[in-house]
C-alpha positions as CSV (number, residue, x, y, z in Angstrom):
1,X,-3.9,106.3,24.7
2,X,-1.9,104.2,27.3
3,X,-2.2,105.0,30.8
4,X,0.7,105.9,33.2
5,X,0.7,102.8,35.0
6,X,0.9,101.0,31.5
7,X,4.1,103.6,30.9
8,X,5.7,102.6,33.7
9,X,5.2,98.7,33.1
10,X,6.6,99.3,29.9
11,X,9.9,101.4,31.2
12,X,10.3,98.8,33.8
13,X,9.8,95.6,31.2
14,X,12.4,96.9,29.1
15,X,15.2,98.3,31.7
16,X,14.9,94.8,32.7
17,X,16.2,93.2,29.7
18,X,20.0,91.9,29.2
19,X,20.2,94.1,26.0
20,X,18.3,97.3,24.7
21,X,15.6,96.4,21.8
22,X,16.2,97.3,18.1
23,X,13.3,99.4,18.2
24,X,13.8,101.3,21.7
25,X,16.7,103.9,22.3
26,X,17.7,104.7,26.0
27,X,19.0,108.6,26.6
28,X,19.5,110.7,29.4
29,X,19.6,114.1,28.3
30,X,20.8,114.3,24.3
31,X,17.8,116.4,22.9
32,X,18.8,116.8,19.3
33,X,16.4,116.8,16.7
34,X,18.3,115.9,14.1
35,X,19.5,112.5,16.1
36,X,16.3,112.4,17.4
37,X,14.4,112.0,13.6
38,X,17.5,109.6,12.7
39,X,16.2,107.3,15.4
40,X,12.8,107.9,14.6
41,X,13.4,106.4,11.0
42,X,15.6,103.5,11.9
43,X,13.5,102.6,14.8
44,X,9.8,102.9,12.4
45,X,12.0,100.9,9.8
46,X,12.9,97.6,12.1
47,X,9.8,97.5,12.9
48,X,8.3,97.3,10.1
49,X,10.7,94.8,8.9
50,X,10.3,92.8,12.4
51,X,6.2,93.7,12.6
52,X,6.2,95.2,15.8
53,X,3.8,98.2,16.3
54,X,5.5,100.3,18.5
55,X,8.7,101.6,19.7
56,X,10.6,103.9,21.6
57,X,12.9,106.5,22.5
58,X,13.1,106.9,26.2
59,X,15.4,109.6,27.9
60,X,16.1,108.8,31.7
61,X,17.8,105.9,31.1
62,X,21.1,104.7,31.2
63,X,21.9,103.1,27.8
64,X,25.3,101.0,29.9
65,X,23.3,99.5,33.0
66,X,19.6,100.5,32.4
67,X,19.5,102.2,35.5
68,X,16.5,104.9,35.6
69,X,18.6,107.8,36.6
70,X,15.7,110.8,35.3
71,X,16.2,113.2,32.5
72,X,15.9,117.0,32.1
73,X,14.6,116.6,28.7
74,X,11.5,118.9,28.7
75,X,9.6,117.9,25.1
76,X,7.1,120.5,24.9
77,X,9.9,123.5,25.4
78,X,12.2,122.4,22.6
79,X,11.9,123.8,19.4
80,X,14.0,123.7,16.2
81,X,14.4,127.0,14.7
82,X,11.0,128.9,15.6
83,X,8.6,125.4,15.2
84,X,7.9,123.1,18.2
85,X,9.8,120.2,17.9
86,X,7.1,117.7,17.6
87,X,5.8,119.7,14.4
88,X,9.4,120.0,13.0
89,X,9.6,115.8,13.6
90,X,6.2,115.4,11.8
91,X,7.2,117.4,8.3
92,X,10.5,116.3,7.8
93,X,10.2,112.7,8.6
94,X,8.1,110.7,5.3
95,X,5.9,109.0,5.6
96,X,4.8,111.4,8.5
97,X,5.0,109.7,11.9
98,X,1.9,108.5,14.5
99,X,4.9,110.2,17.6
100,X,3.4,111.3,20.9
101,X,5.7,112.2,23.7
102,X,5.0,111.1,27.8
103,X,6.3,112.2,30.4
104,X,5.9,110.1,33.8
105,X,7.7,109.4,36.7
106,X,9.4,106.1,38.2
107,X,10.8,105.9,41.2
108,X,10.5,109.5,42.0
109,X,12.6,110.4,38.6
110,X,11.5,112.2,35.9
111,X,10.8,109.5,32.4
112,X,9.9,110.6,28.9
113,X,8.7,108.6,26.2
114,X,8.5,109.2,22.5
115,X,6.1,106.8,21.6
116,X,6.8,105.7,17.5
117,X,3.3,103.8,16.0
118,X,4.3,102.1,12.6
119,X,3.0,103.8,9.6
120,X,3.2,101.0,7.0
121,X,2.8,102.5,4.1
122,X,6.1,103.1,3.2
123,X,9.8,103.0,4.0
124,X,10.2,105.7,6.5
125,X,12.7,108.5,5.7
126,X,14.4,111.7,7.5
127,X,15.3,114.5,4.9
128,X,15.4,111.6,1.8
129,X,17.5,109.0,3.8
130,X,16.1,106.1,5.4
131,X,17.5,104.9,8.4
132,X,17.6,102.0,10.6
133,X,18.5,100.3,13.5
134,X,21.2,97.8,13.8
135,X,21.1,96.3,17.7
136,X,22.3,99.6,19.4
137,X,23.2,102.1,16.3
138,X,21.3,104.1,14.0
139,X,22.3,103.7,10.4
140,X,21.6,104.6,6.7
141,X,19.4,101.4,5.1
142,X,20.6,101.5,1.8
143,X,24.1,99.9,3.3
144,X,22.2,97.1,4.3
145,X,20.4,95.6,1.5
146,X,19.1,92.9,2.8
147,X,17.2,94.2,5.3
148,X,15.9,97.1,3.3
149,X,14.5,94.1,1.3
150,X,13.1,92.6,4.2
151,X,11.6,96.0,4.8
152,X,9.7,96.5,1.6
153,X,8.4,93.4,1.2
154,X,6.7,93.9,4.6
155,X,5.2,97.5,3.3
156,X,3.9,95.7,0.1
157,X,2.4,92.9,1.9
158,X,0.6,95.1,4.9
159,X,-3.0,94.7,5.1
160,X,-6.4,95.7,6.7
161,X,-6.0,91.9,7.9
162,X,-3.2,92.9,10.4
163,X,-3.9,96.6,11.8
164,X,-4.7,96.7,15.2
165,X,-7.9,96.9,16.6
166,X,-7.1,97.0,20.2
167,X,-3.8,98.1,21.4
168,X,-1.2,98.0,24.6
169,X,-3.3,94.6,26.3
170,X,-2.6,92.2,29.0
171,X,-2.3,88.7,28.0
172,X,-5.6,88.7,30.4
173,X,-7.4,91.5,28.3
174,X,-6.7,89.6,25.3
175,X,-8.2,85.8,26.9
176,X,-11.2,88.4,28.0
177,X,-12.1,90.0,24.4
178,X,-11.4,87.0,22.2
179,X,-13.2,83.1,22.9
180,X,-9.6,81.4,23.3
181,X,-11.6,78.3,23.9
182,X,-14.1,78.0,21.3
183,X,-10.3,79.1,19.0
184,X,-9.3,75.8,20.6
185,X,-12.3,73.8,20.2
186,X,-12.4,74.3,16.5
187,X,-9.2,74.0,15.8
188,X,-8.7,70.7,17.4
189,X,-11.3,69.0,15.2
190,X,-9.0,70.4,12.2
191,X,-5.7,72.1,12.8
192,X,-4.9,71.5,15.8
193,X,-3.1,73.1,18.3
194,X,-1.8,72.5,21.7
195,X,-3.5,74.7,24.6
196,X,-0.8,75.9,26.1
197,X,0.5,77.1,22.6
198,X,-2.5,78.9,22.0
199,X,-0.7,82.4,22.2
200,X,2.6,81.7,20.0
201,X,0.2,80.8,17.2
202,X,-2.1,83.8,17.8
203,X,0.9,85.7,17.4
204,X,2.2,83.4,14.2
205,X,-1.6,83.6,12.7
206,X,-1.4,87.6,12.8
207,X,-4.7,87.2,15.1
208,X,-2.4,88.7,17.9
209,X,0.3,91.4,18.0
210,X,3.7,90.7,20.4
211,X,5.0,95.0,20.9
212,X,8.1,93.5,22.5
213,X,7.3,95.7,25.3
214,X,5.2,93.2,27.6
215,X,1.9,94.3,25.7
216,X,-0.2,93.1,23.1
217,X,-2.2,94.3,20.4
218,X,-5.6,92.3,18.9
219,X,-5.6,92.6,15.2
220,X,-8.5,93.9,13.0
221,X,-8.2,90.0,11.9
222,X,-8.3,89.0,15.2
223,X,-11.5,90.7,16.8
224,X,-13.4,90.2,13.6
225,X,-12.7,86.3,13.8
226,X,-13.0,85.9,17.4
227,X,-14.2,88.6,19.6
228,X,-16.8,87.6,22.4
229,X,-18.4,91.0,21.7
230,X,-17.3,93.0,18.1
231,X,-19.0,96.1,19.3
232,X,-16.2,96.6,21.8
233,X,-14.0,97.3,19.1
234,X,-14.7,100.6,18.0
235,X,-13.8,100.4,14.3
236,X,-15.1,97.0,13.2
237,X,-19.4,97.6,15.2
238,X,-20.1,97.7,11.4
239,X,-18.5,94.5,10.4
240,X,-20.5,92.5,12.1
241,X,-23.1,90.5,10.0
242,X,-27.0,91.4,10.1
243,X,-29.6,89.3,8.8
244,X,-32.9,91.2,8.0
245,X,-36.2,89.1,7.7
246,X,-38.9,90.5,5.2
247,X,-43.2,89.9,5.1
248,X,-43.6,88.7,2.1
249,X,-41.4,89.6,-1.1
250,X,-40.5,93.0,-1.0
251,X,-38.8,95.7,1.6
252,X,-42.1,97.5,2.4
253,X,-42.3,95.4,6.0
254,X,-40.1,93.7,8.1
255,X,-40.2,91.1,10.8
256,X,-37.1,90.8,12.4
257,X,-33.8,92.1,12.2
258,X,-30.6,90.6,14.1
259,X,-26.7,91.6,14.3
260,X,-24.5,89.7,15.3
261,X,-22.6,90.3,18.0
262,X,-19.6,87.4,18.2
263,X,-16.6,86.8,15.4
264,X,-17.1,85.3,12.4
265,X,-15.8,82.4,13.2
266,X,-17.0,81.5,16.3
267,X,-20.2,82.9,15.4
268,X,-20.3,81.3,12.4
269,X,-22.6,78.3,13.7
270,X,-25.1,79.9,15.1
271,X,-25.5,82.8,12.2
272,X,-26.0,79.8,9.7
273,X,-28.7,78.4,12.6
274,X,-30.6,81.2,13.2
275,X,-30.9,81.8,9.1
276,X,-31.9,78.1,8.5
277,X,-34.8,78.7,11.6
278,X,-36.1,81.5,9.5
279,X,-36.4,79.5,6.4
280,X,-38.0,76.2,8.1
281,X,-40.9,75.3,6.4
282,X,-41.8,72.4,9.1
283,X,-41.1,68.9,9.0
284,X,-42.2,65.6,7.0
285,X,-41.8,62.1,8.4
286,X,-39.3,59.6,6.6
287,X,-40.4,56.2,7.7
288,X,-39.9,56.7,11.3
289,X,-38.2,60.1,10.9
290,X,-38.8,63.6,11.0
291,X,-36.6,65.7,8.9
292,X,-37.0,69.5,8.4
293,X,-38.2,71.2,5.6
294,X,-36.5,74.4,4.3
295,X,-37.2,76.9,1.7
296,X,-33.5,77.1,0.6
297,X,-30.7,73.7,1.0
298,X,-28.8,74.6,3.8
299,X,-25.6,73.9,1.9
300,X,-26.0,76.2,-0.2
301,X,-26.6,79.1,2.1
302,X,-23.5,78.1,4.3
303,X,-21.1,78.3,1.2
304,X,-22.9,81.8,0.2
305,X,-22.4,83.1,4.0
306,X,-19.1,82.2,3.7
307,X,-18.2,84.0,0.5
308,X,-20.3,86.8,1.8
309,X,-17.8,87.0,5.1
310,X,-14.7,86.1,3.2
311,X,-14.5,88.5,0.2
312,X,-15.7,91.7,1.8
313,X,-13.8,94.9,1.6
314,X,-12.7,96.2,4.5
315,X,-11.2,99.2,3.4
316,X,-15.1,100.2,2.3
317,X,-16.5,101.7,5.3
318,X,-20.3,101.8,6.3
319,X,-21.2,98.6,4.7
320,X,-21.6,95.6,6.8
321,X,-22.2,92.0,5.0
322,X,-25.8,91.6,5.1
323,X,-28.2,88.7,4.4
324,X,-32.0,89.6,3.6
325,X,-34.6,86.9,3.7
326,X,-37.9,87.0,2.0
327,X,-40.3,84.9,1.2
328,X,-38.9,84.0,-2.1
329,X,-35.4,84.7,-2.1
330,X,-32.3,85.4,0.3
331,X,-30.0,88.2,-0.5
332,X,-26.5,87.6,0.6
333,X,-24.3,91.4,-0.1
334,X,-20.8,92.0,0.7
335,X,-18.9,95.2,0.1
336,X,-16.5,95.3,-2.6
337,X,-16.8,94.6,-6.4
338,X,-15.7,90.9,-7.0
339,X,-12.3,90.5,-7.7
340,X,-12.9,88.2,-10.3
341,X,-15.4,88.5,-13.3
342,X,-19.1,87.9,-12.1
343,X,-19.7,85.1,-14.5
344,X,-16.2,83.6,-13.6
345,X,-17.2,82.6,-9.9
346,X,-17.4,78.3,-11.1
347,X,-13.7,78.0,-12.8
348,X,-11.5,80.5,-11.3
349,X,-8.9,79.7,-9.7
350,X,-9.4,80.1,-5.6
351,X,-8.7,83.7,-5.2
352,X,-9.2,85.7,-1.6
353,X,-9.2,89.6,-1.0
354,X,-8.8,88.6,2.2
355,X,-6.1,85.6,2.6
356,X,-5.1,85.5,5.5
357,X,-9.2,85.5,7.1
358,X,-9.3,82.6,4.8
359,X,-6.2,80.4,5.7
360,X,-7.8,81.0,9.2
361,X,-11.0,80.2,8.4
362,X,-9.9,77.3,6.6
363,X,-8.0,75.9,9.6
364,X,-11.0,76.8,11.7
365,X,-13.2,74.1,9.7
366,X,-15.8,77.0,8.2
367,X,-14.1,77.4,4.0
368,X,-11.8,75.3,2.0
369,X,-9.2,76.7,-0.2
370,X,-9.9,75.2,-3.2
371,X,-12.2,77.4,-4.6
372,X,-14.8,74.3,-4.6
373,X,-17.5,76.9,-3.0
374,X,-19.2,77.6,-6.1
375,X,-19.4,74.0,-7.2
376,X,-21.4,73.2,-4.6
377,X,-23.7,75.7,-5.3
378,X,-24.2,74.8,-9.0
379,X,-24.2,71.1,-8.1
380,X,-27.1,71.4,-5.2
381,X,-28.9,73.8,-7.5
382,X,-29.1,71.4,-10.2
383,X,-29.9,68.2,-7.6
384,X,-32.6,70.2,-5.8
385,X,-34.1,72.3,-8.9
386,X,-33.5,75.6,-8.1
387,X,-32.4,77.9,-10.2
388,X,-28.7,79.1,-10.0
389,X,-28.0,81.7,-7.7
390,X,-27.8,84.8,-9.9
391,X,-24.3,87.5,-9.3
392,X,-24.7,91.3,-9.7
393,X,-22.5,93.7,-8.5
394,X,-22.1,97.9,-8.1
395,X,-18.8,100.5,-7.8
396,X,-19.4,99.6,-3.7
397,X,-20.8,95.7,-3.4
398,X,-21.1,92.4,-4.3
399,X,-24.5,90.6,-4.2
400,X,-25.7,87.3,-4.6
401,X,-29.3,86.4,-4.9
402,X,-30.9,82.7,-4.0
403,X,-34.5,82.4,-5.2
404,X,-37.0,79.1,-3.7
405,X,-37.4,76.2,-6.3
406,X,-39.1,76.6,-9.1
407,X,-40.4,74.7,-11.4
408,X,-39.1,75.0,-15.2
409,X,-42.5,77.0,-16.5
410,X,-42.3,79.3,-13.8
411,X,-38.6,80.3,-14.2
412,X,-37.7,83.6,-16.5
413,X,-35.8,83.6,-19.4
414,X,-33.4,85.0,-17.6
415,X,-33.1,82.9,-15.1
416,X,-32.9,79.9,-17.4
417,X,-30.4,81.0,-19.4
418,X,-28.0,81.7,-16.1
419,X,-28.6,78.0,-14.5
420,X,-28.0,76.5,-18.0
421,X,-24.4,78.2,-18.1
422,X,-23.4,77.7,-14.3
423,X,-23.9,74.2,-14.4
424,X,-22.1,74.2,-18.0
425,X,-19.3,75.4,-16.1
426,X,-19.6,73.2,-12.9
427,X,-19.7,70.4,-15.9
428,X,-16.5,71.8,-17.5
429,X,-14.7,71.7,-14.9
430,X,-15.1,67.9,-14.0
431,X,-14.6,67.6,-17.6
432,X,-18.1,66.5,-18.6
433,X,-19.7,68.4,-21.5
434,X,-23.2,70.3,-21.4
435,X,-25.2,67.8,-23.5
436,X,-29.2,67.8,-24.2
437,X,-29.6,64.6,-21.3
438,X,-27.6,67.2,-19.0
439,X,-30.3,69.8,-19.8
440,X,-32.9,67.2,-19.7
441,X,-31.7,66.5,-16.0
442,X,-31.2,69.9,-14.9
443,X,-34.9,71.1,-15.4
444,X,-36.1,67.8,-14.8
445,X,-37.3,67.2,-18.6
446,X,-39.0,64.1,-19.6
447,X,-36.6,61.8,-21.9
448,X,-39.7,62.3,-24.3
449,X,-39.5,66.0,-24.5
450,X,-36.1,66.4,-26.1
451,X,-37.4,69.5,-27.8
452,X,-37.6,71.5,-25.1
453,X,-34.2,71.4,-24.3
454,X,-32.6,71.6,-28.0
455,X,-34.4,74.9,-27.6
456,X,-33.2,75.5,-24.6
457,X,-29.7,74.9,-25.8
458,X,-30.2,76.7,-28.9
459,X,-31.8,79.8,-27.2
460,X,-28.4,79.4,-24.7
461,X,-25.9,79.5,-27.8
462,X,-27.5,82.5,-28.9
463,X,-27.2,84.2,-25.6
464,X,-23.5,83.7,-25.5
465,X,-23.9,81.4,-22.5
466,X,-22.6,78.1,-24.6
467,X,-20.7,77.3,-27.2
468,X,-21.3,74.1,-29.9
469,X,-18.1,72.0,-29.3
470,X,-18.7,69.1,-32.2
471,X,-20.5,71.8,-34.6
472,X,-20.9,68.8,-36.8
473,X,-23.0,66.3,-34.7
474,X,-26.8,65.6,-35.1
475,X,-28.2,68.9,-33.2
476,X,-29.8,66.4,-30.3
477,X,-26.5,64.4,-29.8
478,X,-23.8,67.9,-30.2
479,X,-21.9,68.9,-27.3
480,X,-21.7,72.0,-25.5
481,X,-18.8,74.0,-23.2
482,X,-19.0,77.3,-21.9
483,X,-19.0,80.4,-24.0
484,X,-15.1,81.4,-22.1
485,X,-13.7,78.3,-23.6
486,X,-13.9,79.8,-26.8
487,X,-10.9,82.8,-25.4
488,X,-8.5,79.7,-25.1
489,X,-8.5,80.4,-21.3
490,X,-8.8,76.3,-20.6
């Protein structure tokens, strides 16, 4: 809801402009409300195509000179046929408009808004036409196709990532809810960007809305990336991460449980701190230094926070990502199914539910784009012997589960079985073929117990986890690739 003194800033920002905005419309007195839908679907319409969030119809206003001269216009009395004319508006206008009418008063005259929020869903229409506005005039869009074009493409490409989470803000409010300077900080070390051009790219990075009417809105991408406080936006309190630390192995009792409270990505440091502090083991002295000690590599729980943060769905609501540590394991879930298949996650492509929270991430220093994430993973699991995170997922989540380091006795079959064919696809993709030394080197087998991983390998081909690529080489000296490589996908 915007307050009066915000209405009046508004109505005084734009009579002071040369020209009137595509998406506002001066009036006096002209109260029809077949003219008046017109508008609303041309105005909805260029802003959509232009991505502003709101316009307006303002009667009081003299279109010529943008003097406020008052109006007689009385909203709530006019009706078409028998309905009130703000119902009529609402059911004949698709898809049906966010419209509220104001009425306040500037320099002792009498000023009413129609306030038009963008419903982005769809090309806006008024009895089957879609309108638009073209500078001054109100017109049908299909005799302008290429800004109908323009305005589809924006309504197929409108996402959770660019709703607004906070509307009608000072350029103060906004520097108070979002850490401009920790924005800066990070970006300097990567891609950076001059501080007093901080708000143009906010506005280019769809992190903050311009309404062309001396206001700004924070986007839902915005707060969740770099809000001082996330539970000052209503809608996104359950976004924000919370780690859960377990007694022992199982739910039954728990030690500590944290939110967070910042953005992800200026939170993201000290989120990926305060999990390594909960997983420190102590130290050991190097020569003459002291290193840490941790139950899980660090690496590998920064690129599965990351993943956790970056593939979410938002559109899911009542799920926050959430990272459970116990004493053998950490749980890492996001909400959403993965969008590619779970045994996929090595070779695919780089593929985002959420692009435009990881082209700012990415620029922020905290992801790449390569999809290289995964690698990682597979490549520290097989350096530090632990077994490779395993991938499950239900209708409503994604979840990834890292378990301590474990000898090859104590493993299950199971979990066997998955490291041997995530680091046959971490191989495959650098090209190098699963062979019995790789095996030999992933478990940490002796050179003299070759046996044990032909079995191994044998027991993987029957599992449909690897494929024979010379099927006839010596059984100890064959070559192995990924059981996907056999659907001619590579």
């Amino acid at each position: 809801m915007i307050n009066d003194d915000k209405l009046v800033q508004i109505i005084n920002y734009f009579t002071s402009q040369d020209t009137e905005k595509s998406h506002v419309e001066f009036k006096m007195n002209k109260d029809s409300p077949e003219v008046i839908a017109k508008n609303i679907s041309g105005i909805t319409n260029i802003m959509i195509k232009d991505n502003i969030t709101r316009g307006y119809i303002i009667w009081g206003i003299d279109d010529e000179t943008h003097e406020i001269v008052g109006t007689k216009f009385q909203p709530e009395k006019k009706k078409k046929g028998n309905e009130d004319l703000i119902l009529w508006l609402k059911k004949s206008i698709y898809p049906e408009p966010e419209i509220s009418f104001h009425t306040v008063t500037v320099n002792e005259r009498t000023v009413v808004l129609l306030i038009i929020c963008a419903n982005r869903t769809s090309v806006s229409k008024f009895n089957g036409t879609a309108y638009v506005r073209i500078d001054k005039n109100t017109r049908e869009l299909d005799n302008f196709p290429e800004t109908e074009k323009q305005v589809w493409r924006e309504v197929v490409s409108n996402s959770y990532e660019t709703m607004s989470a906070m509307a009608n803000l000072s350029i103060e409010e906004v520097e108070n809810l979002l850490d401009l300077n920790t924005f800066y900080e990070m970006r300097k070390a990567n891609v950076s960007v001059e501080r007093d051009a901080i708000l143009p790219e906010l506005i280019s990075c769809n992190i903050v809305i311009d309404n062309k009417d001396s206001t700004y809105d924070i986007t839902n991408l915005g707060a969740l990336l770099l809000a001082r406080d996330i539970r000052k936006f209503d809608a996104l309190k359950l976004k924000a991460p919370r780690v859960i630390i377990y007694d022992g192995d199982s739910k039954v009792s728990s030690k500590l449980e944290q939110v967070g409270v910042r953005g992800y990505a200026i939170g993201f440091k000290g989120l990926h701190n305060f999990i390594m502090e909960q997983v420190n083991d102590g130290e050991e002295i190097i020569g003459a230094l002291r290193k840490n000690i941790y139950r899980f590599p660090p690496l590998t729980i920064r690129e599965l926070l990351a993943n956790t943060i970056i593939h979410q769905d938002f559109t899911i609501e009542g799920t926050q990502p959430m990272i459970e540590i116990f004493n053998n394991r950490i749980v890492f879930t996001n909400s959403g199914r993965p969008i590619v298949p779970e045994d996929r996650f090595v070779d695919y492509p780089p593929t985002s539910r959420n692009q435009k929270m990881a082209d700012e991430l990415f620029k922020l220093g905290i992801c790449e784009k390569r999809g290289t994430g995964w690698d990682k993973i597979a490549e520290e699991a097989s350096k530090l012997k632990y077994p490779a995170p395993s991938i499950s997922a239900t209708n409503r989540h994604t979840i990834v589960t890292l378990t301590r380091q474990k000898r090859l006795i104590d493993m299950t079959q199971e979990e066997k079985m998955w490291s041997i064919y995530i680091n046959a696809c971490y191989l495959w993709v650098g090209g190098v073929y699963t062979t019995n030394s790789t095996i030999r080197e992933l478990f940490d087998i002796d050179e003299g117990n070759k046996a044990i991983a032909s079995r191994l390998l044998n027991q993987a081909v029957k599992d449909n986890k690897i494929k024979v690529f010379d099927t006839d080489a010596g059984s100890r000296s064959r070559k192995y690739v990924p059981i996907y490589e056999s659907e001619g996908e590579l």
